[in-house]
C-alpha positions in Angstrom: 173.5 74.6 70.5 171.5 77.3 71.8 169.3 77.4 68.1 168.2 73.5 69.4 168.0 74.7 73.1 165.0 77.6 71.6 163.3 75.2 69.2 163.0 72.7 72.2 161.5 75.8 74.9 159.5 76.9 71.9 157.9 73.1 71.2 157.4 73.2 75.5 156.1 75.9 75.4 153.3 75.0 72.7 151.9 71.6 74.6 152.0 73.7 77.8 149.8 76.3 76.3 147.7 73.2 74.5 147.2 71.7 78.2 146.1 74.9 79.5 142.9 75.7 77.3 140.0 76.6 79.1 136.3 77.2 78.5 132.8 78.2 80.5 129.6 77.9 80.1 126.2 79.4 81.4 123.6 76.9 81.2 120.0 78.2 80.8 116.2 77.3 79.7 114.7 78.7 77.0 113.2 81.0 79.5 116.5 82.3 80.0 116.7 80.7 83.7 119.6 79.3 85.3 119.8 75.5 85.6 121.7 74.2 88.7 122.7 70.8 88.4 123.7 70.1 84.8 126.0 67.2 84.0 128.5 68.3 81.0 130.8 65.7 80.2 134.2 66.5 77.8 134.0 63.3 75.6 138.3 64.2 74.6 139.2 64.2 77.9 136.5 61.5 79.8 135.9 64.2 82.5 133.0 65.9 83.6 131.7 69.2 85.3 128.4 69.9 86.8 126.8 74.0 86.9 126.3 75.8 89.9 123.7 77.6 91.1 124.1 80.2 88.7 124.3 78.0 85.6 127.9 78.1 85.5 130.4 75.4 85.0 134.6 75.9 83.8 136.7 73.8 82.3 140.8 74.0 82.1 143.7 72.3 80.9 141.5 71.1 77.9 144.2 69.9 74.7 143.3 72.4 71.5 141.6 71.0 68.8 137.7 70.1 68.1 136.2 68.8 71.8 132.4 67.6 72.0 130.8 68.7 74.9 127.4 66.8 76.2 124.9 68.5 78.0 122.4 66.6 80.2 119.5 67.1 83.4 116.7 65.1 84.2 113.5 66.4 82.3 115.1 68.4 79.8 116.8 67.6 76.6 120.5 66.5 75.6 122.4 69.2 74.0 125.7 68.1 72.5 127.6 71.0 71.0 131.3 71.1 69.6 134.2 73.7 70.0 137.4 74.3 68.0 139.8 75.0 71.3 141.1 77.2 71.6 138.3 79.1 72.2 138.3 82.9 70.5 134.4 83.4 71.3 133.0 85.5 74.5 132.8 83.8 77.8 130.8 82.5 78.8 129.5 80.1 76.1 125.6 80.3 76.4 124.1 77.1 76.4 119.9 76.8 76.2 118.0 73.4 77.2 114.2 72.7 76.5 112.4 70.5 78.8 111.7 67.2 77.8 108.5 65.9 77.4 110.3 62.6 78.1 110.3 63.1 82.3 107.8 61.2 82.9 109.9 58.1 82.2 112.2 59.0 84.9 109.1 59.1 87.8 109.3 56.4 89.9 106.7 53.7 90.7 106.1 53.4 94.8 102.8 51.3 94.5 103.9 48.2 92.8 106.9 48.3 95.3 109.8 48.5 92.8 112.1 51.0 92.8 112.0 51.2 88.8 110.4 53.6 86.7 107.6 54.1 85.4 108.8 53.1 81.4 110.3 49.4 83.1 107.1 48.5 84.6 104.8 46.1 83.3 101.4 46.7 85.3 99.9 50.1 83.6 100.1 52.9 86.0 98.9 56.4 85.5 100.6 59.0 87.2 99.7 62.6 88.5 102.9 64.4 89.3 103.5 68.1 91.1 102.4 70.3 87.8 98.9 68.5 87.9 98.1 68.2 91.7 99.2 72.3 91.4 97.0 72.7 89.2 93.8 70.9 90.5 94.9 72.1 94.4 93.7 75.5 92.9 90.3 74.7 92.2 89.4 72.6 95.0 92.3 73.7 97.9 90.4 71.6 100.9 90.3 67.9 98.8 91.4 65.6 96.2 87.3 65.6 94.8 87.8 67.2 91.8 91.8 66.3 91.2 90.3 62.3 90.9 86.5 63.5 89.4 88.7 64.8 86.4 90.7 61.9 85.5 90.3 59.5 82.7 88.1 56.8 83.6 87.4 58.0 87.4 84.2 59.1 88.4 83.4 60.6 91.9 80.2 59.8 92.5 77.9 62.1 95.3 75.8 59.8 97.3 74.4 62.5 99.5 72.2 65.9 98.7 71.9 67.5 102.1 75.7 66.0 103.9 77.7 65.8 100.1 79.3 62.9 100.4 81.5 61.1 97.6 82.9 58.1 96.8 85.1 56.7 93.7 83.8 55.0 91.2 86.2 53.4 88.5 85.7 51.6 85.2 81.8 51.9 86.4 82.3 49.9 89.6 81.1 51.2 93.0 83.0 53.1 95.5 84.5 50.1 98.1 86.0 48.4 94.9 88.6 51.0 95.0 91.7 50.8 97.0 92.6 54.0 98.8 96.2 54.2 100.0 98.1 57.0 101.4 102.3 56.1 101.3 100.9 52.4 100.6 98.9 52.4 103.6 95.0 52.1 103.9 93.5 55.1 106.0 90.8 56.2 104.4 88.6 52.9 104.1 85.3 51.7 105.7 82.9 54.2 107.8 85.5 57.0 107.0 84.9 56.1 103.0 81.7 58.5 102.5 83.7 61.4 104.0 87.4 60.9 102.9 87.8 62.2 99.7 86.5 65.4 100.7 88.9 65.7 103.8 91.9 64.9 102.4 94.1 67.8 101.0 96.4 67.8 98.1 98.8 70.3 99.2 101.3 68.1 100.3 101.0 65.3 97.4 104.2 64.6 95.6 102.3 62.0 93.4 99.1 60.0 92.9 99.3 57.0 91.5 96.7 55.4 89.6 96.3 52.0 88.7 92.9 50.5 86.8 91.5 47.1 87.3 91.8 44.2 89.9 94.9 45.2 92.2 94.2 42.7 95.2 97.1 41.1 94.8 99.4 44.1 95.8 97.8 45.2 99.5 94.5 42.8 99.6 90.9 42.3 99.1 89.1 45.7 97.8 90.9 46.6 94.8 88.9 44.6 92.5 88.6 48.2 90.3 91.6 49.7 91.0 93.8 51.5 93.3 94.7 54.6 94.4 98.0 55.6 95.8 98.9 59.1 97.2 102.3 59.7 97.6 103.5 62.4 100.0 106.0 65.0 99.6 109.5 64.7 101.5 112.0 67.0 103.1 115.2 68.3 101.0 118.1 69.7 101.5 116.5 73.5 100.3 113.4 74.6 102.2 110.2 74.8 100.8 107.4 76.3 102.0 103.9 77.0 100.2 100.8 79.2 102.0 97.5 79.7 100.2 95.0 81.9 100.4 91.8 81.0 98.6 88.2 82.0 98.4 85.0 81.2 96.2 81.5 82.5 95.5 80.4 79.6 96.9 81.7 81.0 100.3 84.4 78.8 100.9 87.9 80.0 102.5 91.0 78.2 102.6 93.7 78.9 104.5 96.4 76.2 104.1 100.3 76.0 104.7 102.9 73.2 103.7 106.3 73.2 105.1 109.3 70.9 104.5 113.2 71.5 105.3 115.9 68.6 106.3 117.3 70.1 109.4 120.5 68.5 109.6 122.2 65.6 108.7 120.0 63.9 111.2 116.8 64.9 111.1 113.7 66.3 108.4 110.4 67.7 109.2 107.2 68.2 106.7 104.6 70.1 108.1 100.6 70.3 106.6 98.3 73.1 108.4 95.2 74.3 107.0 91.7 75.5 107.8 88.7 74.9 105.0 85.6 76.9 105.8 82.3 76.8 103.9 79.5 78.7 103.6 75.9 76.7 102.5 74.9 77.8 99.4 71.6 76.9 97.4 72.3 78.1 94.0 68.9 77.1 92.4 67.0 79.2 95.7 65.2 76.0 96.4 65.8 76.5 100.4 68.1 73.6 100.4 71.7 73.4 100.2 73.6 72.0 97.6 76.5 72.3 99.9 77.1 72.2 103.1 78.1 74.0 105.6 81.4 73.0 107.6 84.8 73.6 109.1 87.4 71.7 108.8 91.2 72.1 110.7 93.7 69.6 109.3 97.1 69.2 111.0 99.7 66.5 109.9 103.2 66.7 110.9 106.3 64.0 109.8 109.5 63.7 111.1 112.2 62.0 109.3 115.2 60.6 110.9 118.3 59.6 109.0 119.5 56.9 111.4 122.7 56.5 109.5 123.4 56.4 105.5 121.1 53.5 105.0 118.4 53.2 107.5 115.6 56.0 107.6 112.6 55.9 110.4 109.7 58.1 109.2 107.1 59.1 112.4 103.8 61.0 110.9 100.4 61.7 112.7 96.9 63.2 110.9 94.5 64.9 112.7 91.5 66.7 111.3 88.1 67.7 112.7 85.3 68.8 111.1 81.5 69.8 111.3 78.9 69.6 108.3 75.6 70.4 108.3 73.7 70.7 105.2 69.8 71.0 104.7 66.8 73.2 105.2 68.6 76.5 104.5 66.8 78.3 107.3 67.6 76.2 109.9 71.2 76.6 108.9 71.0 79.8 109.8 69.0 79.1 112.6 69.2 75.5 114.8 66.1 76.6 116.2 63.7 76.3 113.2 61.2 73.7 114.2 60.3 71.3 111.4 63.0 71.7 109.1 65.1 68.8 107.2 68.9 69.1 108.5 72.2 66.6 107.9 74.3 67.0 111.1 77.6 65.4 110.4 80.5 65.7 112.9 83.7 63.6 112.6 87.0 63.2 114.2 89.9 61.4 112.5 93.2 61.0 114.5 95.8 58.3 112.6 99.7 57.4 112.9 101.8 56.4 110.0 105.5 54.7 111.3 107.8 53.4 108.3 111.2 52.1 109.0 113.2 52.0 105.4 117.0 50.0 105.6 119.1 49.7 102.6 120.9 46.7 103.2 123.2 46.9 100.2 123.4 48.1 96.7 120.0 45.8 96.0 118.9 44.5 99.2 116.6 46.8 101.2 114.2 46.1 103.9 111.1 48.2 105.0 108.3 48.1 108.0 105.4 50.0 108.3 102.7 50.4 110.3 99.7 52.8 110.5 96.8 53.4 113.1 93.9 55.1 112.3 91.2 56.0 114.9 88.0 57.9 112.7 84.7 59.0 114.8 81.1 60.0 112.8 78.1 61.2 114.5 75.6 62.0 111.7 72.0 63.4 112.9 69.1 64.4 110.9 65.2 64.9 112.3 64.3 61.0 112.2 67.5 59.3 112.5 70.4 59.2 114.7 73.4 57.2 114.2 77.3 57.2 115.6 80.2 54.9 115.7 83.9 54.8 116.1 86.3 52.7 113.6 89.7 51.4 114.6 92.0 50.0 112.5 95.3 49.5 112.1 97.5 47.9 108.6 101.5 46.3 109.9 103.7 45.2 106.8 107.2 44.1 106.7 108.4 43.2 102.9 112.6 42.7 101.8 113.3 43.7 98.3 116.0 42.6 95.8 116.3 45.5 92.9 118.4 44.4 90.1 118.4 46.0 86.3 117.3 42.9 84.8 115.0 40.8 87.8 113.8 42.5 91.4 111.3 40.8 93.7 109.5 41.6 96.8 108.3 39.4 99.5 106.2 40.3 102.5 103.5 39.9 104.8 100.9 42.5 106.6 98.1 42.4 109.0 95.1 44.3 108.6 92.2 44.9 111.1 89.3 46.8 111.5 86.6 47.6 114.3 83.8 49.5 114.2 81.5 49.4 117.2 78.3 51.7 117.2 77.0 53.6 120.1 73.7 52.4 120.8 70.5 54.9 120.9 67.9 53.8 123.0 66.4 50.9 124.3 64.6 50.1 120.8 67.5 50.4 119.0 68.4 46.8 120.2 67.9 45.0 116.5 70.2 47.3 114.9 72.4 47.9 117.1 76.0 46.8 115.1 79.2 46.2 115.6 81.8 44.7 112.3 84.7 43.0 112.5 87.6 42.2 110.1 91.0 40.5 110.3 93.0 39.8 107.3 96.3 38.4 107.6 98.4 38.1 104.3 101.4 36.7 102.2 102.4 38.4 99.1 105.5 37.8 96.1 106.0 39.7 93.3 109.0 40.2 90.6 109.7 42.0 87.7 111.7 40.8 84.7 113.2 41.9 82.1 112.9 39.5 79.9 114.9 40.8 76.5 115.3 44.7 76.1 111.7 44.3 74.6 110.0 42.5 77.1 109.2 43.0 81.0 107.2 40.4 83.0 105.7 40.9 86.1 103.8 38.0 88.5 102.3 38.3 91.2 100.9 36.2 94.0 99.1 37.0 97.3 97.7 34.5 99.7 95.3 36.1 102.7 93.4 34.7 105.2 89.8 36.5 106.5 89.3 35.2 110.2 85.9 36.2 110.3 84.7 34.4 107.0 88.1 31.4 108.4 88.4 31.7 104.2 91.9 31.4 102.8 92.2 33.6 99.1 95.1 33.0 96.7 95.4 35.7 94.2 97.5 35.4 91.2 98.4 38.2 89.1 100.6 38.6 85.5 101.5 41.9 83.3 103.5 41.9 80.5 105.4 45.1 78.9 106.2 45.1 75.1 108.3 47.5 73.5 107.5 46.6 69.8 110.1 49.8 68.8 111.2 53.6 70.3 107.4 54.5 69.4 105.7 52.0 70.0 104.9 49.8 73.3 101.7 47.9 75.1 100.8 46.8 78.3 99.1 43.6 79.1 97.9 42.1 82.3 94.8 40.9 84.8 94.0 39.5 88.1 91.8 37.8 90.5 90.6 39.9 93.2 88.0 39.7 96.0 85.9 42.0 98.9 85.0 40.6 102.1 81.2 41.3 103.1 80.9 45.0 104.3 78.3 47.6 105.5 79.8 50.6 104.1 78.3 50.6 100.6 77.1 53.2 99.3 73.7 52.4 99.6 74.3 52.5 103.3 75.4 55.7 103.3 72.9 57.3 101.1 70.1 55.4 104.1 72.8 57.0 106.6 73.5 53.5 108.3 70.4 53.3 109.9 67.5 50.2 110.1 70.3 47.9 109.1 71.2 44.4 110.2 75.2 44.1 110.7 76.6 41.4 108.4 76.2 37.9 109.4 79.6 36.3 108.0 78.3 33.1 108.6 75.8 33.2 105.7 77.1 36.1 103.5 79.9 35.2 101.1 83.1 37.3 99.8 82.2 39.0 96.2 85.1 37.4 93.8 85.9 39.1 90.4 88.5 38.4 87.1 89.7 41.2 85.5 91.9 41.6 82.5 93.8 45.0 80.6 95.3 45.1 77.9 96.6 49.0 76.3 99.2 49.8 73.3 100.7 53.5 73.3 102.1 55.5 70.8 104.8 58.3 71.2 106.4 60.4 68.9 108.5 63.7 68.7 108.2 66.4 65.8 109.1 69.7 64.6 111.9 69.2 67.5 109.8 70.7 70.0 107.0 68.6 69.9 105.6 65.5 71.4 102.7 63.3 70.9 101.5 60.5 73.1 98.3 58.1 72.0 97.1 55.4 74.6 94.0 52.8 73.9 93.0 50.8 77.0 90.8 48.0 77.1 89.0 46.4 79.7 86.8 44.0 81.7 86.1 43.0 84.9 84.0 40.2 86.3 82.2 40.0 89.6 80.5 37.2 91.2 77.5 37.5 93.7 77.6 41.3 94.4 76.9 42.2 97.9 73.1 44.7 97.9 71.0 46.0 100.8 67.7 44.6 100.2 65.4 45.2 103.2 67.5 45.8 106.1 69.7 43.3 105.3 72.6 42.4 103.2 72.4 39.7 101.1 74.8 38.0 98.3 72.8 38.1 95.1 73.1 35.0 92.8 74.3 37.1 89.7 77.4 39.0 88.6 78.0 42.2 87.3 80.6 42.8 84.5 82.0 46.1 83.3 84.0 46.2 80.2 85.0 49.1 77.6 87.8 51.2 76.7 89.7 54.7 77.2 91.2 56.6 74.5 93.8 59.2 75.8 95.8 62.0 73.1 98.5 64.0 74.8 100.4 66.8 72.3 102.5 69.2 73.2 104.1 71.7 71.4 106.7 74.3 73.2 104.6 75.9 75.5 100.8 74.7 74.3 99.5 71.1 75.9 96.7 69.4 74.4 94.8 66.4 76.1 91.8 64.7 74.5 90.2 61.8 76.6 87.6 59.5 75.7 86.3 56.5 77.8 83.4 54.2 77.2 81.7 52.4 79.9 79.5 49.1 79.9 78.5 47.9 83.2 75.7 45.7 83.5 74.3 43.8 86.4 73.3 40.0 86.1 70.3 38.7 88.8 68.9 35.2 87.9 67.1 36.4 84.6 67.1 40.2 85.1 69.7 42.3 83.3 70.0 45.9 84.3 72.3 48.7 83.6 74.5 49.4 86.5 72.5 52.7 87.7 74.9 56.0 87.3 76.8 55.3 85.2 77.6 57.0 81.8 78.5 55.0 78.7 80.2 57.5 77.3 82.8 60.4 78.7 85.1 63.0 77.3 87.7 65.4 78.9 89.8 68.0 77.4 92.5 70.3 78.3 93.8 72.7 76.5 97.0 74.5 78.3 99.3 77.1 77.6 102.1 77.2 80.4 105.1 79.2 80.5 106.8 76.7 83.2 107.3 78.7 87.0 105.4 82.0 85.4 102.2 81.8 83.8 99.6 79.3 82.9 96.2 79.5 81.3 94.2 76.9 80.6 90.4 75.4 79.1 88.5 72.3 80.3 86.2 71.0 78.4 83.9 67.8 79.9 81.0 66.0 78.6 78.9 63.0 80.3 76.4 61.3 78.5 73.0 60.1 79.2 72.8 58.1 83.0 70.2 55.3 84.0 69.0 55.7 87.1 67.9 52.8 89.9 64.3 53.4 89.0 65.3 52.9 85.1 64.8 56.4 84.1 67.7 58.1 81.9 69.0 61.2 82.6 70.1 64.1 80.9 73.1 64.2 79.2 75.4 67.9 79.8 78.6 69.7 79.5 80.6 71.1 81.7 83.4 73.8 81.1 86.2 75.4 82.9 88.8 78.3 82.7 91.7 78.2 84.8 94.5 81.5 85.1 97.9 81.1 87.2 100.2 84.0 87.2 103.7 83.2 89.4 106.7 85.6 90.0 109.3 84.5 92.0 107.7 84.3 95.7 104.0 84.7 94.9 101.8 83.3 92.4 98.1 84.5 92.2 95.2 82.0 90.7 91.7 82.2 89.3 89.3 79.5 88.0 85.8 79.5 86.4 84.1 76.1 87.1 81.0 75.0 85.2 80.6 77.5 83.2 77.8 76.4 81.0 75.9 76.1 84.9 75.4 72.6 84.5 73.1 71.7 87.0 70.9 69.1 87.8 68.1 71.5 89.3 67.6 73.1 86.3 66.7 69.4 84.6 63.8 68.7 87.4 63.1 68.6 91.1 66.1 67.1 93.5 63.6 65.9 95.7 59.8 64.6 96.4 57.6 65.7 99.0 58.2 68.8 101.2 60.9 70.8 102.1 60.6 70.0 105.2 60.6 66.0 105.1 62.2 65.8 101.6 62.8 62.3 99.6 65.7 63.1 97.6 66.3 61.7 94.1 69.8 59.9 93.1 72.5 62.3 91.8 73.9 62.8 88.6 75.0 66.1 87.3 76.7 68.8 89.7 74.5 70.7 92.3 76.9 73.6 93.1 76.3 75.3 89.4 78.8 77.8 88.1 81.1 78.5 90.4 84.2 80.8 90.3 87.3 81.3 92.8 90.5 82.6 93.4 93.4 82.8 96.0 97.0 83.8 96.3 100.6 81.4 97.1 103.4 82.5 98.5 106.8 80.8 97.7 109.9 80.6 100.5 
């Protein structure tokens, strides 16, 4: 009896010591850093742990025998690694993970107003995430200029000398084709348009998100190119905080700070602070500046507040003033130079951006939104005078189903804006202006998948312009192929449309003087047609590596284009059509990223029998980046651009140049110190001929078309909390 009673404690005793096996892990990058957050599932037992801070993660009570252990975290790649259990090794088990070049799958898509990502959707988006705003934020700390000015297919275009105003040119079309959105809400459009890009900062950008070609049928009339999307940063349950310290040779100083922290269960706070001062500077010692002079102070606060587990209320205001003057160098330094050519611009921009998000259930959500934007310009030069305020304000309510295999959107919005000049003098009766525009709008849209292979996305708007009493319906269809795992395109186009406007770039560049406003009684929306179609490849190799090929093609039709002819604007009884293509290479190999970019550009304007190039505009363009980055501690990198020959409105080509750059980031754990070399060939369009004609004093200046600033070269420091 008591031989059975020890064979039976002995067999206990042997599955109680098989339950009780037990194993850790330290989780880590390559780099040997700690990775929080790791999901490791035990397929033998269906259970799962997650690391800790630390990279640390225990298992217990595991049966002996072989167990398979899965190791997963968004951007980085699977491990799956087996054990013989018991376990007879050190603890803990050292586990490394590589990123994944596969991340940007996972990003999700804000503009089309899914909540899918970026691999599920069927209009062709490009997306900017944190690693590239970082990186461009060094170079240009005070604005997004050169962030969009180096991204396939954009082109900021500089339509004044003396002031250095910019606007966005895509796929060859001029600047109030493109949409600019901030959180899917216009802000930046109109008389601010000449000034924005250059005010707004990209320190607090989670996102930008880019998408080529007629877009009217997702927020209205004026994305017959594209659209733009920025997409701000929110608060987290960790504090982060980011202060910057930059200066240049060009005599800039940027002093910027970015806070964001959710406070409690209740309540979240971003904060944006910064002060952008610049020195003039006349790099070809011609007396006149190639950039201004101005200072800037940009405040934007946000406060998020978690009403409950499904209903957020977002409150955020923008403030910035600034004062530019750009000109006859000596009067610069001294106002009280008689004689002397001078650009005087002063601006106040004060807007409110209120979004009210409710998750109804697991795929029912509603949202609101509302923004108010109030933007003041007083721009002075010896002969001309000329002020104004815009108001305008964008409402939009839309309810959302989101479903894996079909989601749809419905809304409406209103959108108005009022711009009323202040009068100078009695004379100044003819062109004395005031514009006016009230859209009101209906829009649908839906994704579907199809099959596994095949996503299709429709869209319709329907808006109504009182001022032109014109209804516009706007249909809109992509289509998303996966052919295989490597292999995938993108097809779609659009109708699109611009109400009559007076802030066009020509306008600008005459500084909205001797104008009539627009009579809406006799001028007539510009219409277009545009179509896309791309096909991307993607492949891994040597484990590490990743290769990405996309070809875009496009064109993009637009009826009677809106011109300044005189002093008025008139509708004429041609088209303009831009097509080409963009070729885009992305490698990456461990630590060394490659992009090659290539874009061709054919836009041509169509007037009765007269064909013309559209002026400015380069066939041909090519970008490349060559990176080595060491992700959180080191990163040096080469830029490499060329633009080809340009026409200009006279007929006349231009030069063709290079322009290249040479960027160092060196981070520890709180601080991270940055230099860049800009142009470093000194491209420069002073050195190719005379800016302007005439005098100094009462200069004509010439169109733009290479850089003005020359070789340039800064440098600044960030601290990390």
């Amino acid at each position: 009896m008591k031989k059975y009673i020890l064979v039976a404690a002995l067999c206990m005793g042997s599955i109680i010591t098989q339950a009780q096996n037990l194993i850790k892990f330290k989780v880590a990058s390559d780099e040997k850093a700690p990775l929080n957050g790791v999901t490791i599932i035990c397929l033998n037992q269906n259970g799962s742990q997650s690391t800790d801070s630390n990279g640390i993660a225990n298992f217990t009570g595991l049966p002996a025998g072989n167990t398979t252990f899965i190791f997963s975290l968004k951007g980085w790649e699977s491990v799956t690694k087996q054990f013989m259990l018991p376990y007879t090794g050190t603890l803990p088990v050292e586990i490394e993970m590589e990123e994944s070049e596969e991340d940007l799958d996972e990003v999700k898509i804000v503009s089309t107003r899914s909540s899918r990502s970026i691999k599920d959707v069927a209009t062709r988006v490009e997306v900017l995430g944190t690693d590239e705003i970082e990186e461009k934020s060094n170079m240009t700390p005070g604005s997004i200029q050169m962030m969009l000015n180096e991204s396939s297919g954009i082109n900021v275009q500089q339509t004044g000398v003396a002031s250095g105003n910019a606007s966005i040119r895509i796929q060859g079309l001029e600047g109030r084709y493109t949409q600019l959105l901030k959180d899917g809400m216009p802000l930046y459009a109109g008389y601010a348009g000449g000034l924005s890009i250059l005010q707004i900062p990209p320190l607090d950008l989670k996102q930008v998100e880019i998408i080529k070609g007629s877009s009217s049928t997702l927020y209205g009339g004026g994305a017959i190119a594209g659209m733009i999307n920025l997409v701000s940063k929110t608060p987290t349950d960790k504090m982060e905080s980011t202060s910057l310290i930059n200066i240049a040779n060009t005599g800039s100083v940027d002093a910027s700070t970015w806070f964001s922290k959710k406070l409690s269960k209740k309540f979240g706070i971003t904060l944006l602070a910064m002060n952008n001062y610049q020195k003039a500077y006349d790099p070809a010692n011609i007396n006149l500046s190639a950039i201004p002079t101005f200072n800037r102070v940009t405040v934007n606060p946000r406060l998020f507040w978690y009403m409950d587990k499904k209903s957020t209320l977002t409150l955020g205001l923008n403030g910035s003033i600034e004062n530019r003057l750009g000109g006859n160098m000596d009067y610069i330094k001294n106002p009280t130079v008689a004689g002397a050519y001078f650009e005087r611009n002063q601006s106040k921009r004060l807007s409110s951006q209120l979004t009210f998000d409710r998750q109804v259930d697991k795929e029912h959500r509603l949202q609101v939104k509302n923004s108010v934007n109030s933007f003041y310009r007083n721009m002075e030069s010896p002969s001309n005078g000329f002020k104004g305020k815009q108001l305008s304000s964008f409402s939009e309510i839309s309810y959302a189903l989101d479903h894996k295999k079909f989601d749809w959107v419905i809304g409406a919005n209103l959108w108005t804006e009022n711009f009323s000049r202040e009068r100078i003098g009695v004379a100044d009766t003819l062109y004395y202006k005031m514009y006016q525009l009230t859209t009101v709008g209906m829009f649908a849209n839906s994704q579907w998948n199809v099959s596994k292979k095949v996503v299709l996305e429709t869209g319709l708007r329907t808006d109504y312009v009182s001022q032109l009493n014109k209804v516009f319906v706007l249909p809109r269809v992509s289509t998303l192929i996966r052919y295989n795992n490597q292999w995938s395109s993108r097809i779609g186009g659009g109708i699109g449309y611009k109400a009559p406007t007076i802030f066009t770039e020509e306008a600008e560049q005459r500084g909205y003087v001797n104008f009539k406003t627009i009579n809406f009684s006799t001028s007539l929306p510009e219409n277009s047609t545009g179509f896309n179609a791309d096909v991307t490849y993607k492949a891994t190799f040597l484990r590490r590596g990743h290769i990405s090929v996309n070809q875009l093609f496009y064109y993009t039709h637009l009826n009677r284009p809106l011109v300044l002819q005189g002093n008025e604007f008139v509708n004429t009884k041609g088209h303009i059509d831009s097509k080409g293509f963009e070729t885009n290479l992305k490698l990456r190999y461990k630590e060394l990223v490659c992009f090659v970019g290539y874009w061709y550009t054919d836009t041509k304007r169509h007037t009765d029998t007269l064909l013309t190039v559209m002026p400015l505009t380069a066939k041909h363009r090519l970008s490349s980046t060559i990176m080595y980055e060491k992700h959180g501690k080191l990163r040096i990198g080469l830029e490499i651009f060329y633009t080809g020959k340009q026409t200009l409105s006279t007929g006349l080509d231009v030069h063709d140049y290079w322009n290249l750059g040479i960027l160092v980031e060196k981070r520890w754990k709180k601080v991270a110190v940055y230099f860049n070399l800009e142009n470093f060939l000194d491209a420069r369009q002073t050195k190719y001929g005379s800016i302007y004609t005439g005098t100094v004093s009462q200069p004509v200046f010439s169109e733009i078309w290479a850089p003005l600033d020359g070789r340039t070269f800064n440098g600044g420091v960030k601290l990390y909390l």
